[in-house]
C-alpha positions in Angstrom: 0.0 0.0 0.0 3.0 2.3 0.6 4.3 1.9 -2.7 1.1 2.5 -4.7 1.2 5.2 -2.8 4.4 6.7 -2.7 4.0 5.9 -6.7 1.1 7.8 -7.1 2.7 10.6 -5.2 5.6 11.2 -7.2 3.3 11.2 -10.4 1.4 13.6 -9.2 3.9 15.9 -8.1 5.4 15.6 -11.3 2.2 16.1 -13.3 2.2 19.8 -10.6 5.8 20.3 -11.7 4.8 20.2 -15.4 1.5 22.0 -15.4 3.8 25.0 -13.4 6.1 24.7 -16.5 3.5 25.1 -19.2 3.2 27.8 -21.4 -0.5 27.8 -22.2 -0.9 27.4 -26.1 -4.4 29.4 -25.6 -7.1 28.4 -28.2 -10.6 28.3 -28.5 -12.4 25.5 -25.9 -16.0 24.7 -26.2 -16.0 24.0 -22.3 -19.6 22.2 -23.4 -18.0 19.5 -25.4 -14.9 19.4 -23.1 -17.1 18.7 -20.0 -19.3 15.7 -21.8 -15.9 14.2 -23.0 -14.7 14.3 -19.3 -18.0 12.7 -18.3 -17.6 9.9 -20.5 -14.3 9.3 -19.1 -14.9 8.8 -16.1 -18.2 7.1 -17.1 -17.1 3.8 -15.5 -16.7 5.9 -11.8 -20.3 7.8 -12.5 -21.8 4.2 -13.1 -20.2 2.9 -9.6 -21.4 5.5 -7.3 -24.7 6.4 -9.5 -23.8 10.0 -9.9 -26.3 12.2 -11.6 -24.5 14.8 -13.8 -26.2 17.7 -15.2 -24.8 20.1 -17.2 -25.9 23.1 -18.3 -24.8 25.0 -21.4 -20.9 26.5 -20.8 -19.3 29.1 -23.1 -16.4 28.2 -25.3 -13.4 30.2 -23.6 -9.4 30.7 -25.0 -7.4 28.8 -22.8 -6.0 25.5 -22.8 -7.9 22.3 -23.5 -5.4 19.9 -21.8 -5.0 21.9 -18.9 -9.0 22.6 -19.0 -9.4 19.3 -19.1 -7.4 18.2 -16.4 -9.4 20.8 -14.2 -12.6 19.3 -14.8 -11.5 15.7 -14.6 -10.1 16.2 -10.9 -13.3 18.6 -9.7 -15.4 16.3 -11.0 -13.4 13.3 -10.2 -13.2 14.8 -6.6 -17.1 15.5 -6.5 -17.4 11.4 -6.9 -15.0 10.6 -4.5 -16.0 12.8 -1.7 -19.6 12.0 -1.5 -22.1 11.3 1.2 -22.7 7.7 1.1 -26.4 8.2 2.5 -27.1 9.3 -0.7 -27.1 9.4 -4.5 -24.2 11.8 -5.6 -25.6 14.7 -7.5 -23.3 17.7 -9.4 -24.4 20.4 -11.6 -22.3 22.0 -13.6 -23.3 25.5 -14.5 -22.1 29.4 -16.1 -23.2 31.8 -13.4 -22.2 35.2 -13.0 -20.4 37.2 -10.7 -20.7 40.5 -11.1 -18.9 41.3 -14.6 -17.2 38.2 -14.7 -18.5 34.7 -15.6 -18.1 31.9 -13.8 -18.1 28.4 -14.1 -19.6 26.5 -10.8 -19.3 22.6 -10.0 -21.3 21.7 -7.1 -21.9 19.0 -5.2 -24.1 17.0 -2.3 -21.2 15.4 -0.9 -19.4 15.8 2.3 -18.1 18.8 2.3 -15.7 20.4 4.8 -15.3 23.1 7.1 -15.6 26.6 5.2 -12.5 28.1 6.9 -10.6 25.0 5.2 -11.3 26.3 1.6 -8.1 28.2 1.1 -6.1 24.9 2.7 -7.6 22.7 0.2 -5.2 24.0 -2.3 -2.5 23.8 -0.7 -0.2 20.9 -2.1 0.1 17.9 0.5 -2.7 19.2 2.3 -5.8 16.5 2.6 -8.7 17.5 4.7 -9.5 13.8 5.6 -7.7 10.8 6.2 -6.1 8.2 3.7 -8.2 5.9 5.7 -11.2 7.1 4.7 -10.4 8.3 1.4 -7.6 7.7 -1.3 -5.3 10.2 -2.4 -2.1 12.3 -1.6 -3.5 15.9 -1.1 -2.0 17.1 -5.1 -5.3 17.5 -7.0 -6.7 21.0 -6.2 -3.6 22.1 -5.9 -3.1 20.9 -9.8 -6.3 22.3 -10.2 -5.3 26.2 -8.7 -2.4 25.9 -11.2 -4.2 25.4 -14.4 -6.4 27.9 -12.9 -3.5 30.4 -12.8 -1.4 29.5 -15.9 -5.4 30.3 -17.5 -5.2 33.3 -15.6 -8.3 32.3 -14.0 -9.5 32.3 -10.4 -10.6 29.3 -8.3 -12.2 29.3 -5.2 -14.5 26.9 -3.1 -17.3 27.3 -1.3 -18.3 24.2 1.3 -20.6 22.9 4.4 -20.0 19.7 5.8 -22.4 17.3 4.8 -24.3 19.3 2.5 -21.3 20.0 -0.1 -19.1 22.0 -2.1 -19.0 24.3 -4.6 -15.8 24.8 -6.8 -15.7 27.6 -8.7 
């Protein structure tokens, strides 16, 4: 168990080490098509925990895809693994706005965490629950801040314990 883990640790500090190195080849993204193609990747861990997705319609934006994706596949990957298991895991993905700016919000009904914790999240290493309860190493949201910046994009969450989060 160590080693998977240890293993899993030094690939995702690489893939953090990379992602700081990128220099974003901005194009077009039709974050619509970009989220569904997520989805059905990870249709196999939506099937297990019988996850229902919705998606509204989301703008195409200039950044880039590969990082994008990579964004949406951990916060919705994360979404999955964090959830209540009293009940059926439910996310919406959605554009909202705040004030000028659009946004793009992933919320969830899972388990949520303390609001004062949202800025920790991100920070790399830092898990707010135990490897005994769930898998991991503490690297994704901090991956996910960092395509966020090399986008020049803000993320921020919004959370209450067990009635969920919002990543946005």
């Amino acid at each position: 168990k160590a080693s998977k883990r240890m293993t899993g640790l030094v690939q995702d500090v690489l893939q953090l080490s990379r992602i700081a190195q990128v220099k974003p080849n901005l194009s077009e993204v039709n974050l619509t098509n970009l989220v569904d193609d997520v989805i059905d990747e990870l249709a196999m861990r939506i099937e297990e925990s019988d996850a229902n997705i919705t998606v509204s319609a989301l703008p195409i934006v200039k950044g880039n895809s590969g990082l994008i994706r990579q964004l949406f596949a951990n916060l919705i990957g994360n979404s999955i693994k964090y959830r209540d298991q009293s009940r059926k895991p439910v996310i919406i993905i959605n554009a909202v706005f705040k004030g000028d700016s659009l946004a793009i919000a992933i919320r969830d009904n899972g388990i949520g965490f303390e609001p004062d914790q949202a800025e920790n999240a991100f920070e790399p290493f830092n898990r707010l629950h135990t490897h005994g309860d769930y898998s991991g190493n503490g690297i994704g949201l901090s991956i996910c801040k960092k395509v966020c910046e090399q986008q020049n994009w803000t993320l921020y969450a919004d959370s209450t314990p067990d009635v969920g989060s919002v990543f946005t």
